[in-house]
C-alpha positions in Angstrom: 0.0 0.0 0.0 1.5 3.1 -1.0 0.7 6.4 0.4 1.2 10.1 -1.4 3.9 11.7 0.7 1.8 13.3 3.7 -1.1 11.4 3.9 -1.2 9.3 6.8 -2.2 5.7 6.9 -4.7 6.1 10.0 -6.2 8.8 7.6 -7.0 6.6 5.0 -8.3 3.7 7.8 -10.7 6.4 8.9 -11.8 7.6 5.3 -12.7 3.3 5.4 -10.2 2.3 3.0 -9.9 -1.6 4.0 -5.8 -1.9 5.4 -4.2 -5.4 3.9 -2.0 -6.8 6.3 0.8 -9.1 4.6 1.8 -12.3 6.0 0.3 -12.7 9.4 -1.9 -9.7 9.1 -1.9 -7.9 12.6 -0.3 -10.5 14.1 -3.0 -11.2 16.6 -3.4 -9.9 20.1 0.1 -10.2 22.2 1.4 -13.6 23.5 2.9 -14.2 26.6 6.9 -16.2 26.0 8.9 -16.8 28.5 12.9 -16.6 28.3 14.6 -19.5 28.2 18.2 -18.6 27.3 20.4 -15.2 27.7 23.3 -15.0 25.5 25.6 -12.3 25.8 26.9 -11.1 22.3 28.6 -8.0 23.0 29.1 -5.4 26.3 25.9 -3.8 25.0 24.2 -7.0 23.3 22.2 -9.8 24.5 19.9 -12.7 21.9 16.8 -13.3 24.4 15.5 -17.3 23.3 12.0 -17.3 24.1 9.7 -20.5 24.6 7.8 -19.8 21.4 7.6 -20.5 17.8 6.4 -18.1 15.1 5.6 -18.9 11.4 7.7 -16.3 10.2 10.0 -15.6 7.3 13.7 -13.7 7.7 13.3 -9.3 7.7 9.9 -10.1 9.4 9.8 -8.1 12.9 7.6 -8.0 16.3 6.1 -6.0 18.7 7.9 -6.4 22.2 6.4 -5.6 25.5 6.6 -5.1 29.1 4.5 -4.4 32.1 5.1 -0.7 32.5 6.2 0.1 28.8 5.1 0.6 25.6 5.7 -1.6 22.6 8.7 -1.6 20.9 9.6 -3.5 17.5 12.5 -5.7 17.4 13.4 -7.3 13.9 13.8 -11.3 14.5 17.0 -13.2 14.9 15.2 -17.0 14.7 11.9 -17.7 14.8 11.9 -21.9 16.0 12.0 -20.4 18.7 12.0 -16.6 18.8 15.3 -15.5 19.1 15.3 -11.2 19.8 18.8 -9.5 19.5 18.6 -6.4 22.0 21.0 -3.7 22.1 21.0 -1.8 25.4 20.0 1.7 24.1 17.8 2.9 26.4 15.0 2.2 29.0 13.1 -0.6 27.7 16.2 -2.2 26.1 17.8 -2.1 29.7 14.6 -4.0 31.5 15.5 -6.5 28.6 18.4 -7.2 29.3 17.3 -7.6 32.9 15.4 -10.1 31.8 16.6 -13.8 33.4 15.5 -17.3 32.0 11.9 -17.5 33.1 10.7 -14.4 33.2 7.8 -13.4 30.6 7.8 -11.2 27.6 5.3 -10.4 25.5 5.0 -10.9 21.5 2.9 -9.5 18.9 3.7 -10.4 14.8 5.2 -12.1 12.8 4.8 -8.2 11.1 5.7 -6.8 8.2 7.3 -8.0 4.6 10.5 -10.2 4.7 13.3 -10.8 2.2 13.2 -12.5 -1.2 15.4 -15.0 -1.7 16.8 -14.8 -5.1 19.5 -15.9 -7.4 22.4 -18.7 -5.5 25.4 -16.8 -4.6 23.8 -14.2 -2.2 26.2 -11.1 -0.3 24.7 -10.5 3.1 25.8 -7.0 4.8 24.8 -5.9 8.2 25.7 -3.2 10.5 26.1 -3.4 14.2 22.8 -5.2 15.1 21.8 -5.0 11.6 23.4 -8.6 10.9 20.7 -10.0 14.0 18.0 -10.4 10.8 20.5 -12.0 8.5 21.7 -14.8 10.2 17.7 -15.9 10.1 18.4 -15.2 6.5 21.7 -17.0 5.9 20.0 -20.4 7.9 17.4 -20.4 5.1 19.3 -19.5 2.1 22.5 -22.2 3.2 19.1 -24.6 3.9 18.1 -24.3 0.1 21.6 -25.1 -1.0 22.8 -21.2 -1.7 26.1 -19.6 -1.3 26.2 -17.1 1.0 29.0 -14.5 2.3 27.9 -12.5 5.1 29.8 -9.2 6.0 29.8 -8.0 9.7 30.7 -4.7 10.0 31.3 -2.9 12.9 33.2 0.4 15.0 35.7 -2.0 16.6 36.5 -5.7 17.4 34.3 -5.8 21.0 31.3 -4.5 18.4 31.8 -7.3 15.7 28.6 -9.4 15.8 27.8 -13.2 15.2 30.8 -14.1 13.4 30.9 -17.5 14.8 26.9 -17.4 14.3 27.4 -17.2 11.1 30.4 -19.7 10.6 28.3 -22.4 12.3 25.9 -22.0 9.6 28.3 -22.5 7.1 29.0 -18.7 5.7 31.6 -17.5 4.6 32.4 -14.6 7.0 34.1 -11.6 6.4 34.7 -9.3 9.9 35.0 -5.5 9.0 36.1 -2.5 11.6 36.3 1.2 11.4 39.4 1.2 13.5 40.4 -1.7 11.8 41.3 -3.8 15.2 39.4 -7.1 13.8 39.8 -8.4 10.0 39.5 -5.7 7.0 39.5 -1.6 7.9 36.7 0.1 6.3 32.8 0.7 6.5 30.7 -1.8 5.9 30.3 -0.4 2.0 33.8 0.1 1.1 34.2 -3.7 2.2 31.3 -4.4 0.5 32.5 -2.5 -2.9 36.0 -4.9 -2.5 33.9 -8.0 -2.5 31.6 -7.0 -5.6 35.1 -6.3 -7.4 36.6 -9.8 -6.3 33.9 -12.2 -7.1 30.2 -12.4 -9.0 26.9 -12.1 -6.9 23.7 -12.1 -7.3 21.8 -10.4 -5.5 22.7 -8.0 -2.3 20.9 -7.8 1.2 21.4 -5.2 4.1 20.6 -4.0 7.5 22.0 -1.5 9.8 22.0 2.2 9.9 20.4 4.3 7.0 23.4 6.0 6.0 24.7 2.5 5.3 21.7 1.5 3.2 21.5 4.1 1.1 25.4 3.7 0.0 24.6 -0.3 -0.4 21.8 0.6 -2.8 24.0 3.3 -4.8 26.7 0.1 -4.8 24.3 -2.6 -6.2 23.0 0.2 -8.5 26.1 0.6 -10.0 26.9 -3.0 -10.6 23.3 -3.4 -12.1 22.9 -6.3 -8.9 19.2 -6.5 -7.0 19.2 -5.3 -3.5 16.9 -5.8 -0.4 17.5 -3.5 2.9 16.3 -3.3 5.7 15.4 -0.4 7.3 14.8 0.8 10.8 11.9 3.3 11.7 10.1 4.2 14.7 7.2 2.0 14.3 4.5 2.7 17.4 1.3 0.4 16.1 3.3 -2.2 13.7 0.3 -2.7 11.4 0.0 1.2 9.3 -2.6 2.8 11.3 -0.1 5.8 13.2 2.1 6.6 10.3 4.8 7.3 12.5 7.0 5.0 9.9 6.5 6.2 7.0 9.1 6.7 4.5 9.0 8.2 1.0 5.3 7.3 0.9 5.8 4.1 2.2 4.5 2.8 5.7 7.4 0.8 6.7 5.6 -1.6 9.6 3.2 -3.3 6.1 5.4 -2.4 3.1 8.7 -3.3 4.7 10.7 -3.0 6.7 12.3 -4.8 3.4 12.7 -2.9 0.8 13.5 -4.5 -2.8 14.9 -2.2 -5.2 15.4 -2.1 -9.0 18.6 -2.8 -11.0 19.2 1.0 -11.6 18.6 1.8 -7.7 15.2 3.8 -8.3 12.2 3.5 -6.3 11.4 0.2 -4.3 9.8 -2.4 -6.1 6.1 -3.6 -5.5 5.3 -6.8 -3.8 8.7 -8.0 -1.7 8.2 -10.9 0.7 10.1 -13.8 1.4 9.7 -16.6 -1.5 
């Protein structure tokens, strides 16, 4: 559903234009999980394992909440079971990471649009906490025999993300550092640009900061290569009614937060989803 720059989705729900929620709709009313595993990833990083299964595909995100806060989304690491990779960034993140094996959490999705799997060799880039969404990617794409190469990028080596995650799938891993104090020195892009010169892909997927994206999509534009990215947005109602995640006329929390965009890098293509 795309939405003339300014108009608001709860806007058109009022004016009684029916809203089509994509793969799992609203995602139902919240359900209670319970953690079953902490594991620490970083100083500022935990993966919460939850005691619950969703039918979900990878770029898919949920709604998280806690007694005494409001929802947050939180794009999904696994999903048999849930697996929610939380950066400590502020309040709600912090009673998160509080959180000890037992203790309940609530869940509302599967939400949104996932990635498309396409092609068979596949380049995976992800920065920060971006990469949490990829591994969930790189378990299906290495499960339908593809060859992927996931890129973690990161400021310095304690920041570097699931690099053995990713290794125990059976990716190739490639570690990259501002600072360069763990494997190449660059941004995530200018690694990324070395890897497109060294070997043939076919197709490019992202997550992590904006910035990021928008120099991946310039990079797969230039090669003439397909690329789906992720984007973050503050997303308050997950399913298009506040608006607050709207982006170029898009409403991110139904229409993404996976964007799939043409070979020359214009606007994002109709009709992404995981397939």
């Amino acid at each position: 559903m795309s939405l003339p720059v300014g108009e608001s989705t709860s806007e058109r729900a009022w004016e009684g234009n029916p809203i089509r929620f994509p793969m799992g709709g609203a995602g139902g009313p919240p359900r209670a999980a319970r953690v079953v595993r902490v594991i620490p990833e970083s100083e500022r990083v935990k993966t919460l394992i939850l005691d619950l299964r969703l039918p979900a595909q990878p770029g898919q995100f949920v709604m998280v909440w806690l007694p005494g806060y409001e929802e947050k989304p939180f794009s999904l690491a696994e999903a048999d079971p849930v697996g929610l990779t939380v950066a400590r960034v502020g309040p709600f993140s912090a009673a998160l990471h509080h959180l000890e094996p037992g203790d309940p959490v609530w869940i509302r999705g599967p939400l949104g649009r996932g990635f498309t799997l396409e092609g068979r060799r596949i380049l995976l880039v992800g920065g920060g906490y971006g990469v949490a969404p990829l591994a969930f990617l790189a378990r299906e794409a290495l499960a339908r025999g593809m060859e992927v190469t996931a890129l973690t990028a990161a400021r310095t080596a304690a920041d570097v993300l699931y690099r053995e995650r990713f290794r125990a799938l059976g990716a190739r891993v490639v570690v990259a550092t501002e600072d360069g104090s763990a494997g190449e020195r660059g941004r995530a892009p200018e690694v990324a640009r070395r890897l497109l010169e060294q070997e043939a892909y076919d197709a490019l997927y992202g997550c992590g900061p904006e910035r990021m994206l928008e120099a991946l999509r310039v990079l797969a534009a230039g090669r003439g290569l397909p690329a789906q990215l992720s984007y973050e947005a503050y997303m308050r109602c997950g399913i298009g009614l506040c608006g607050s995640c709207e982006r170029e006329g898009r409403v991110l929390c139904l229409e993404g937060p996976v964007l799939r965009f043409a070979l020359d890098g214009g606007p994002p293509e109709e009709g992404t989803g995981f397939a």
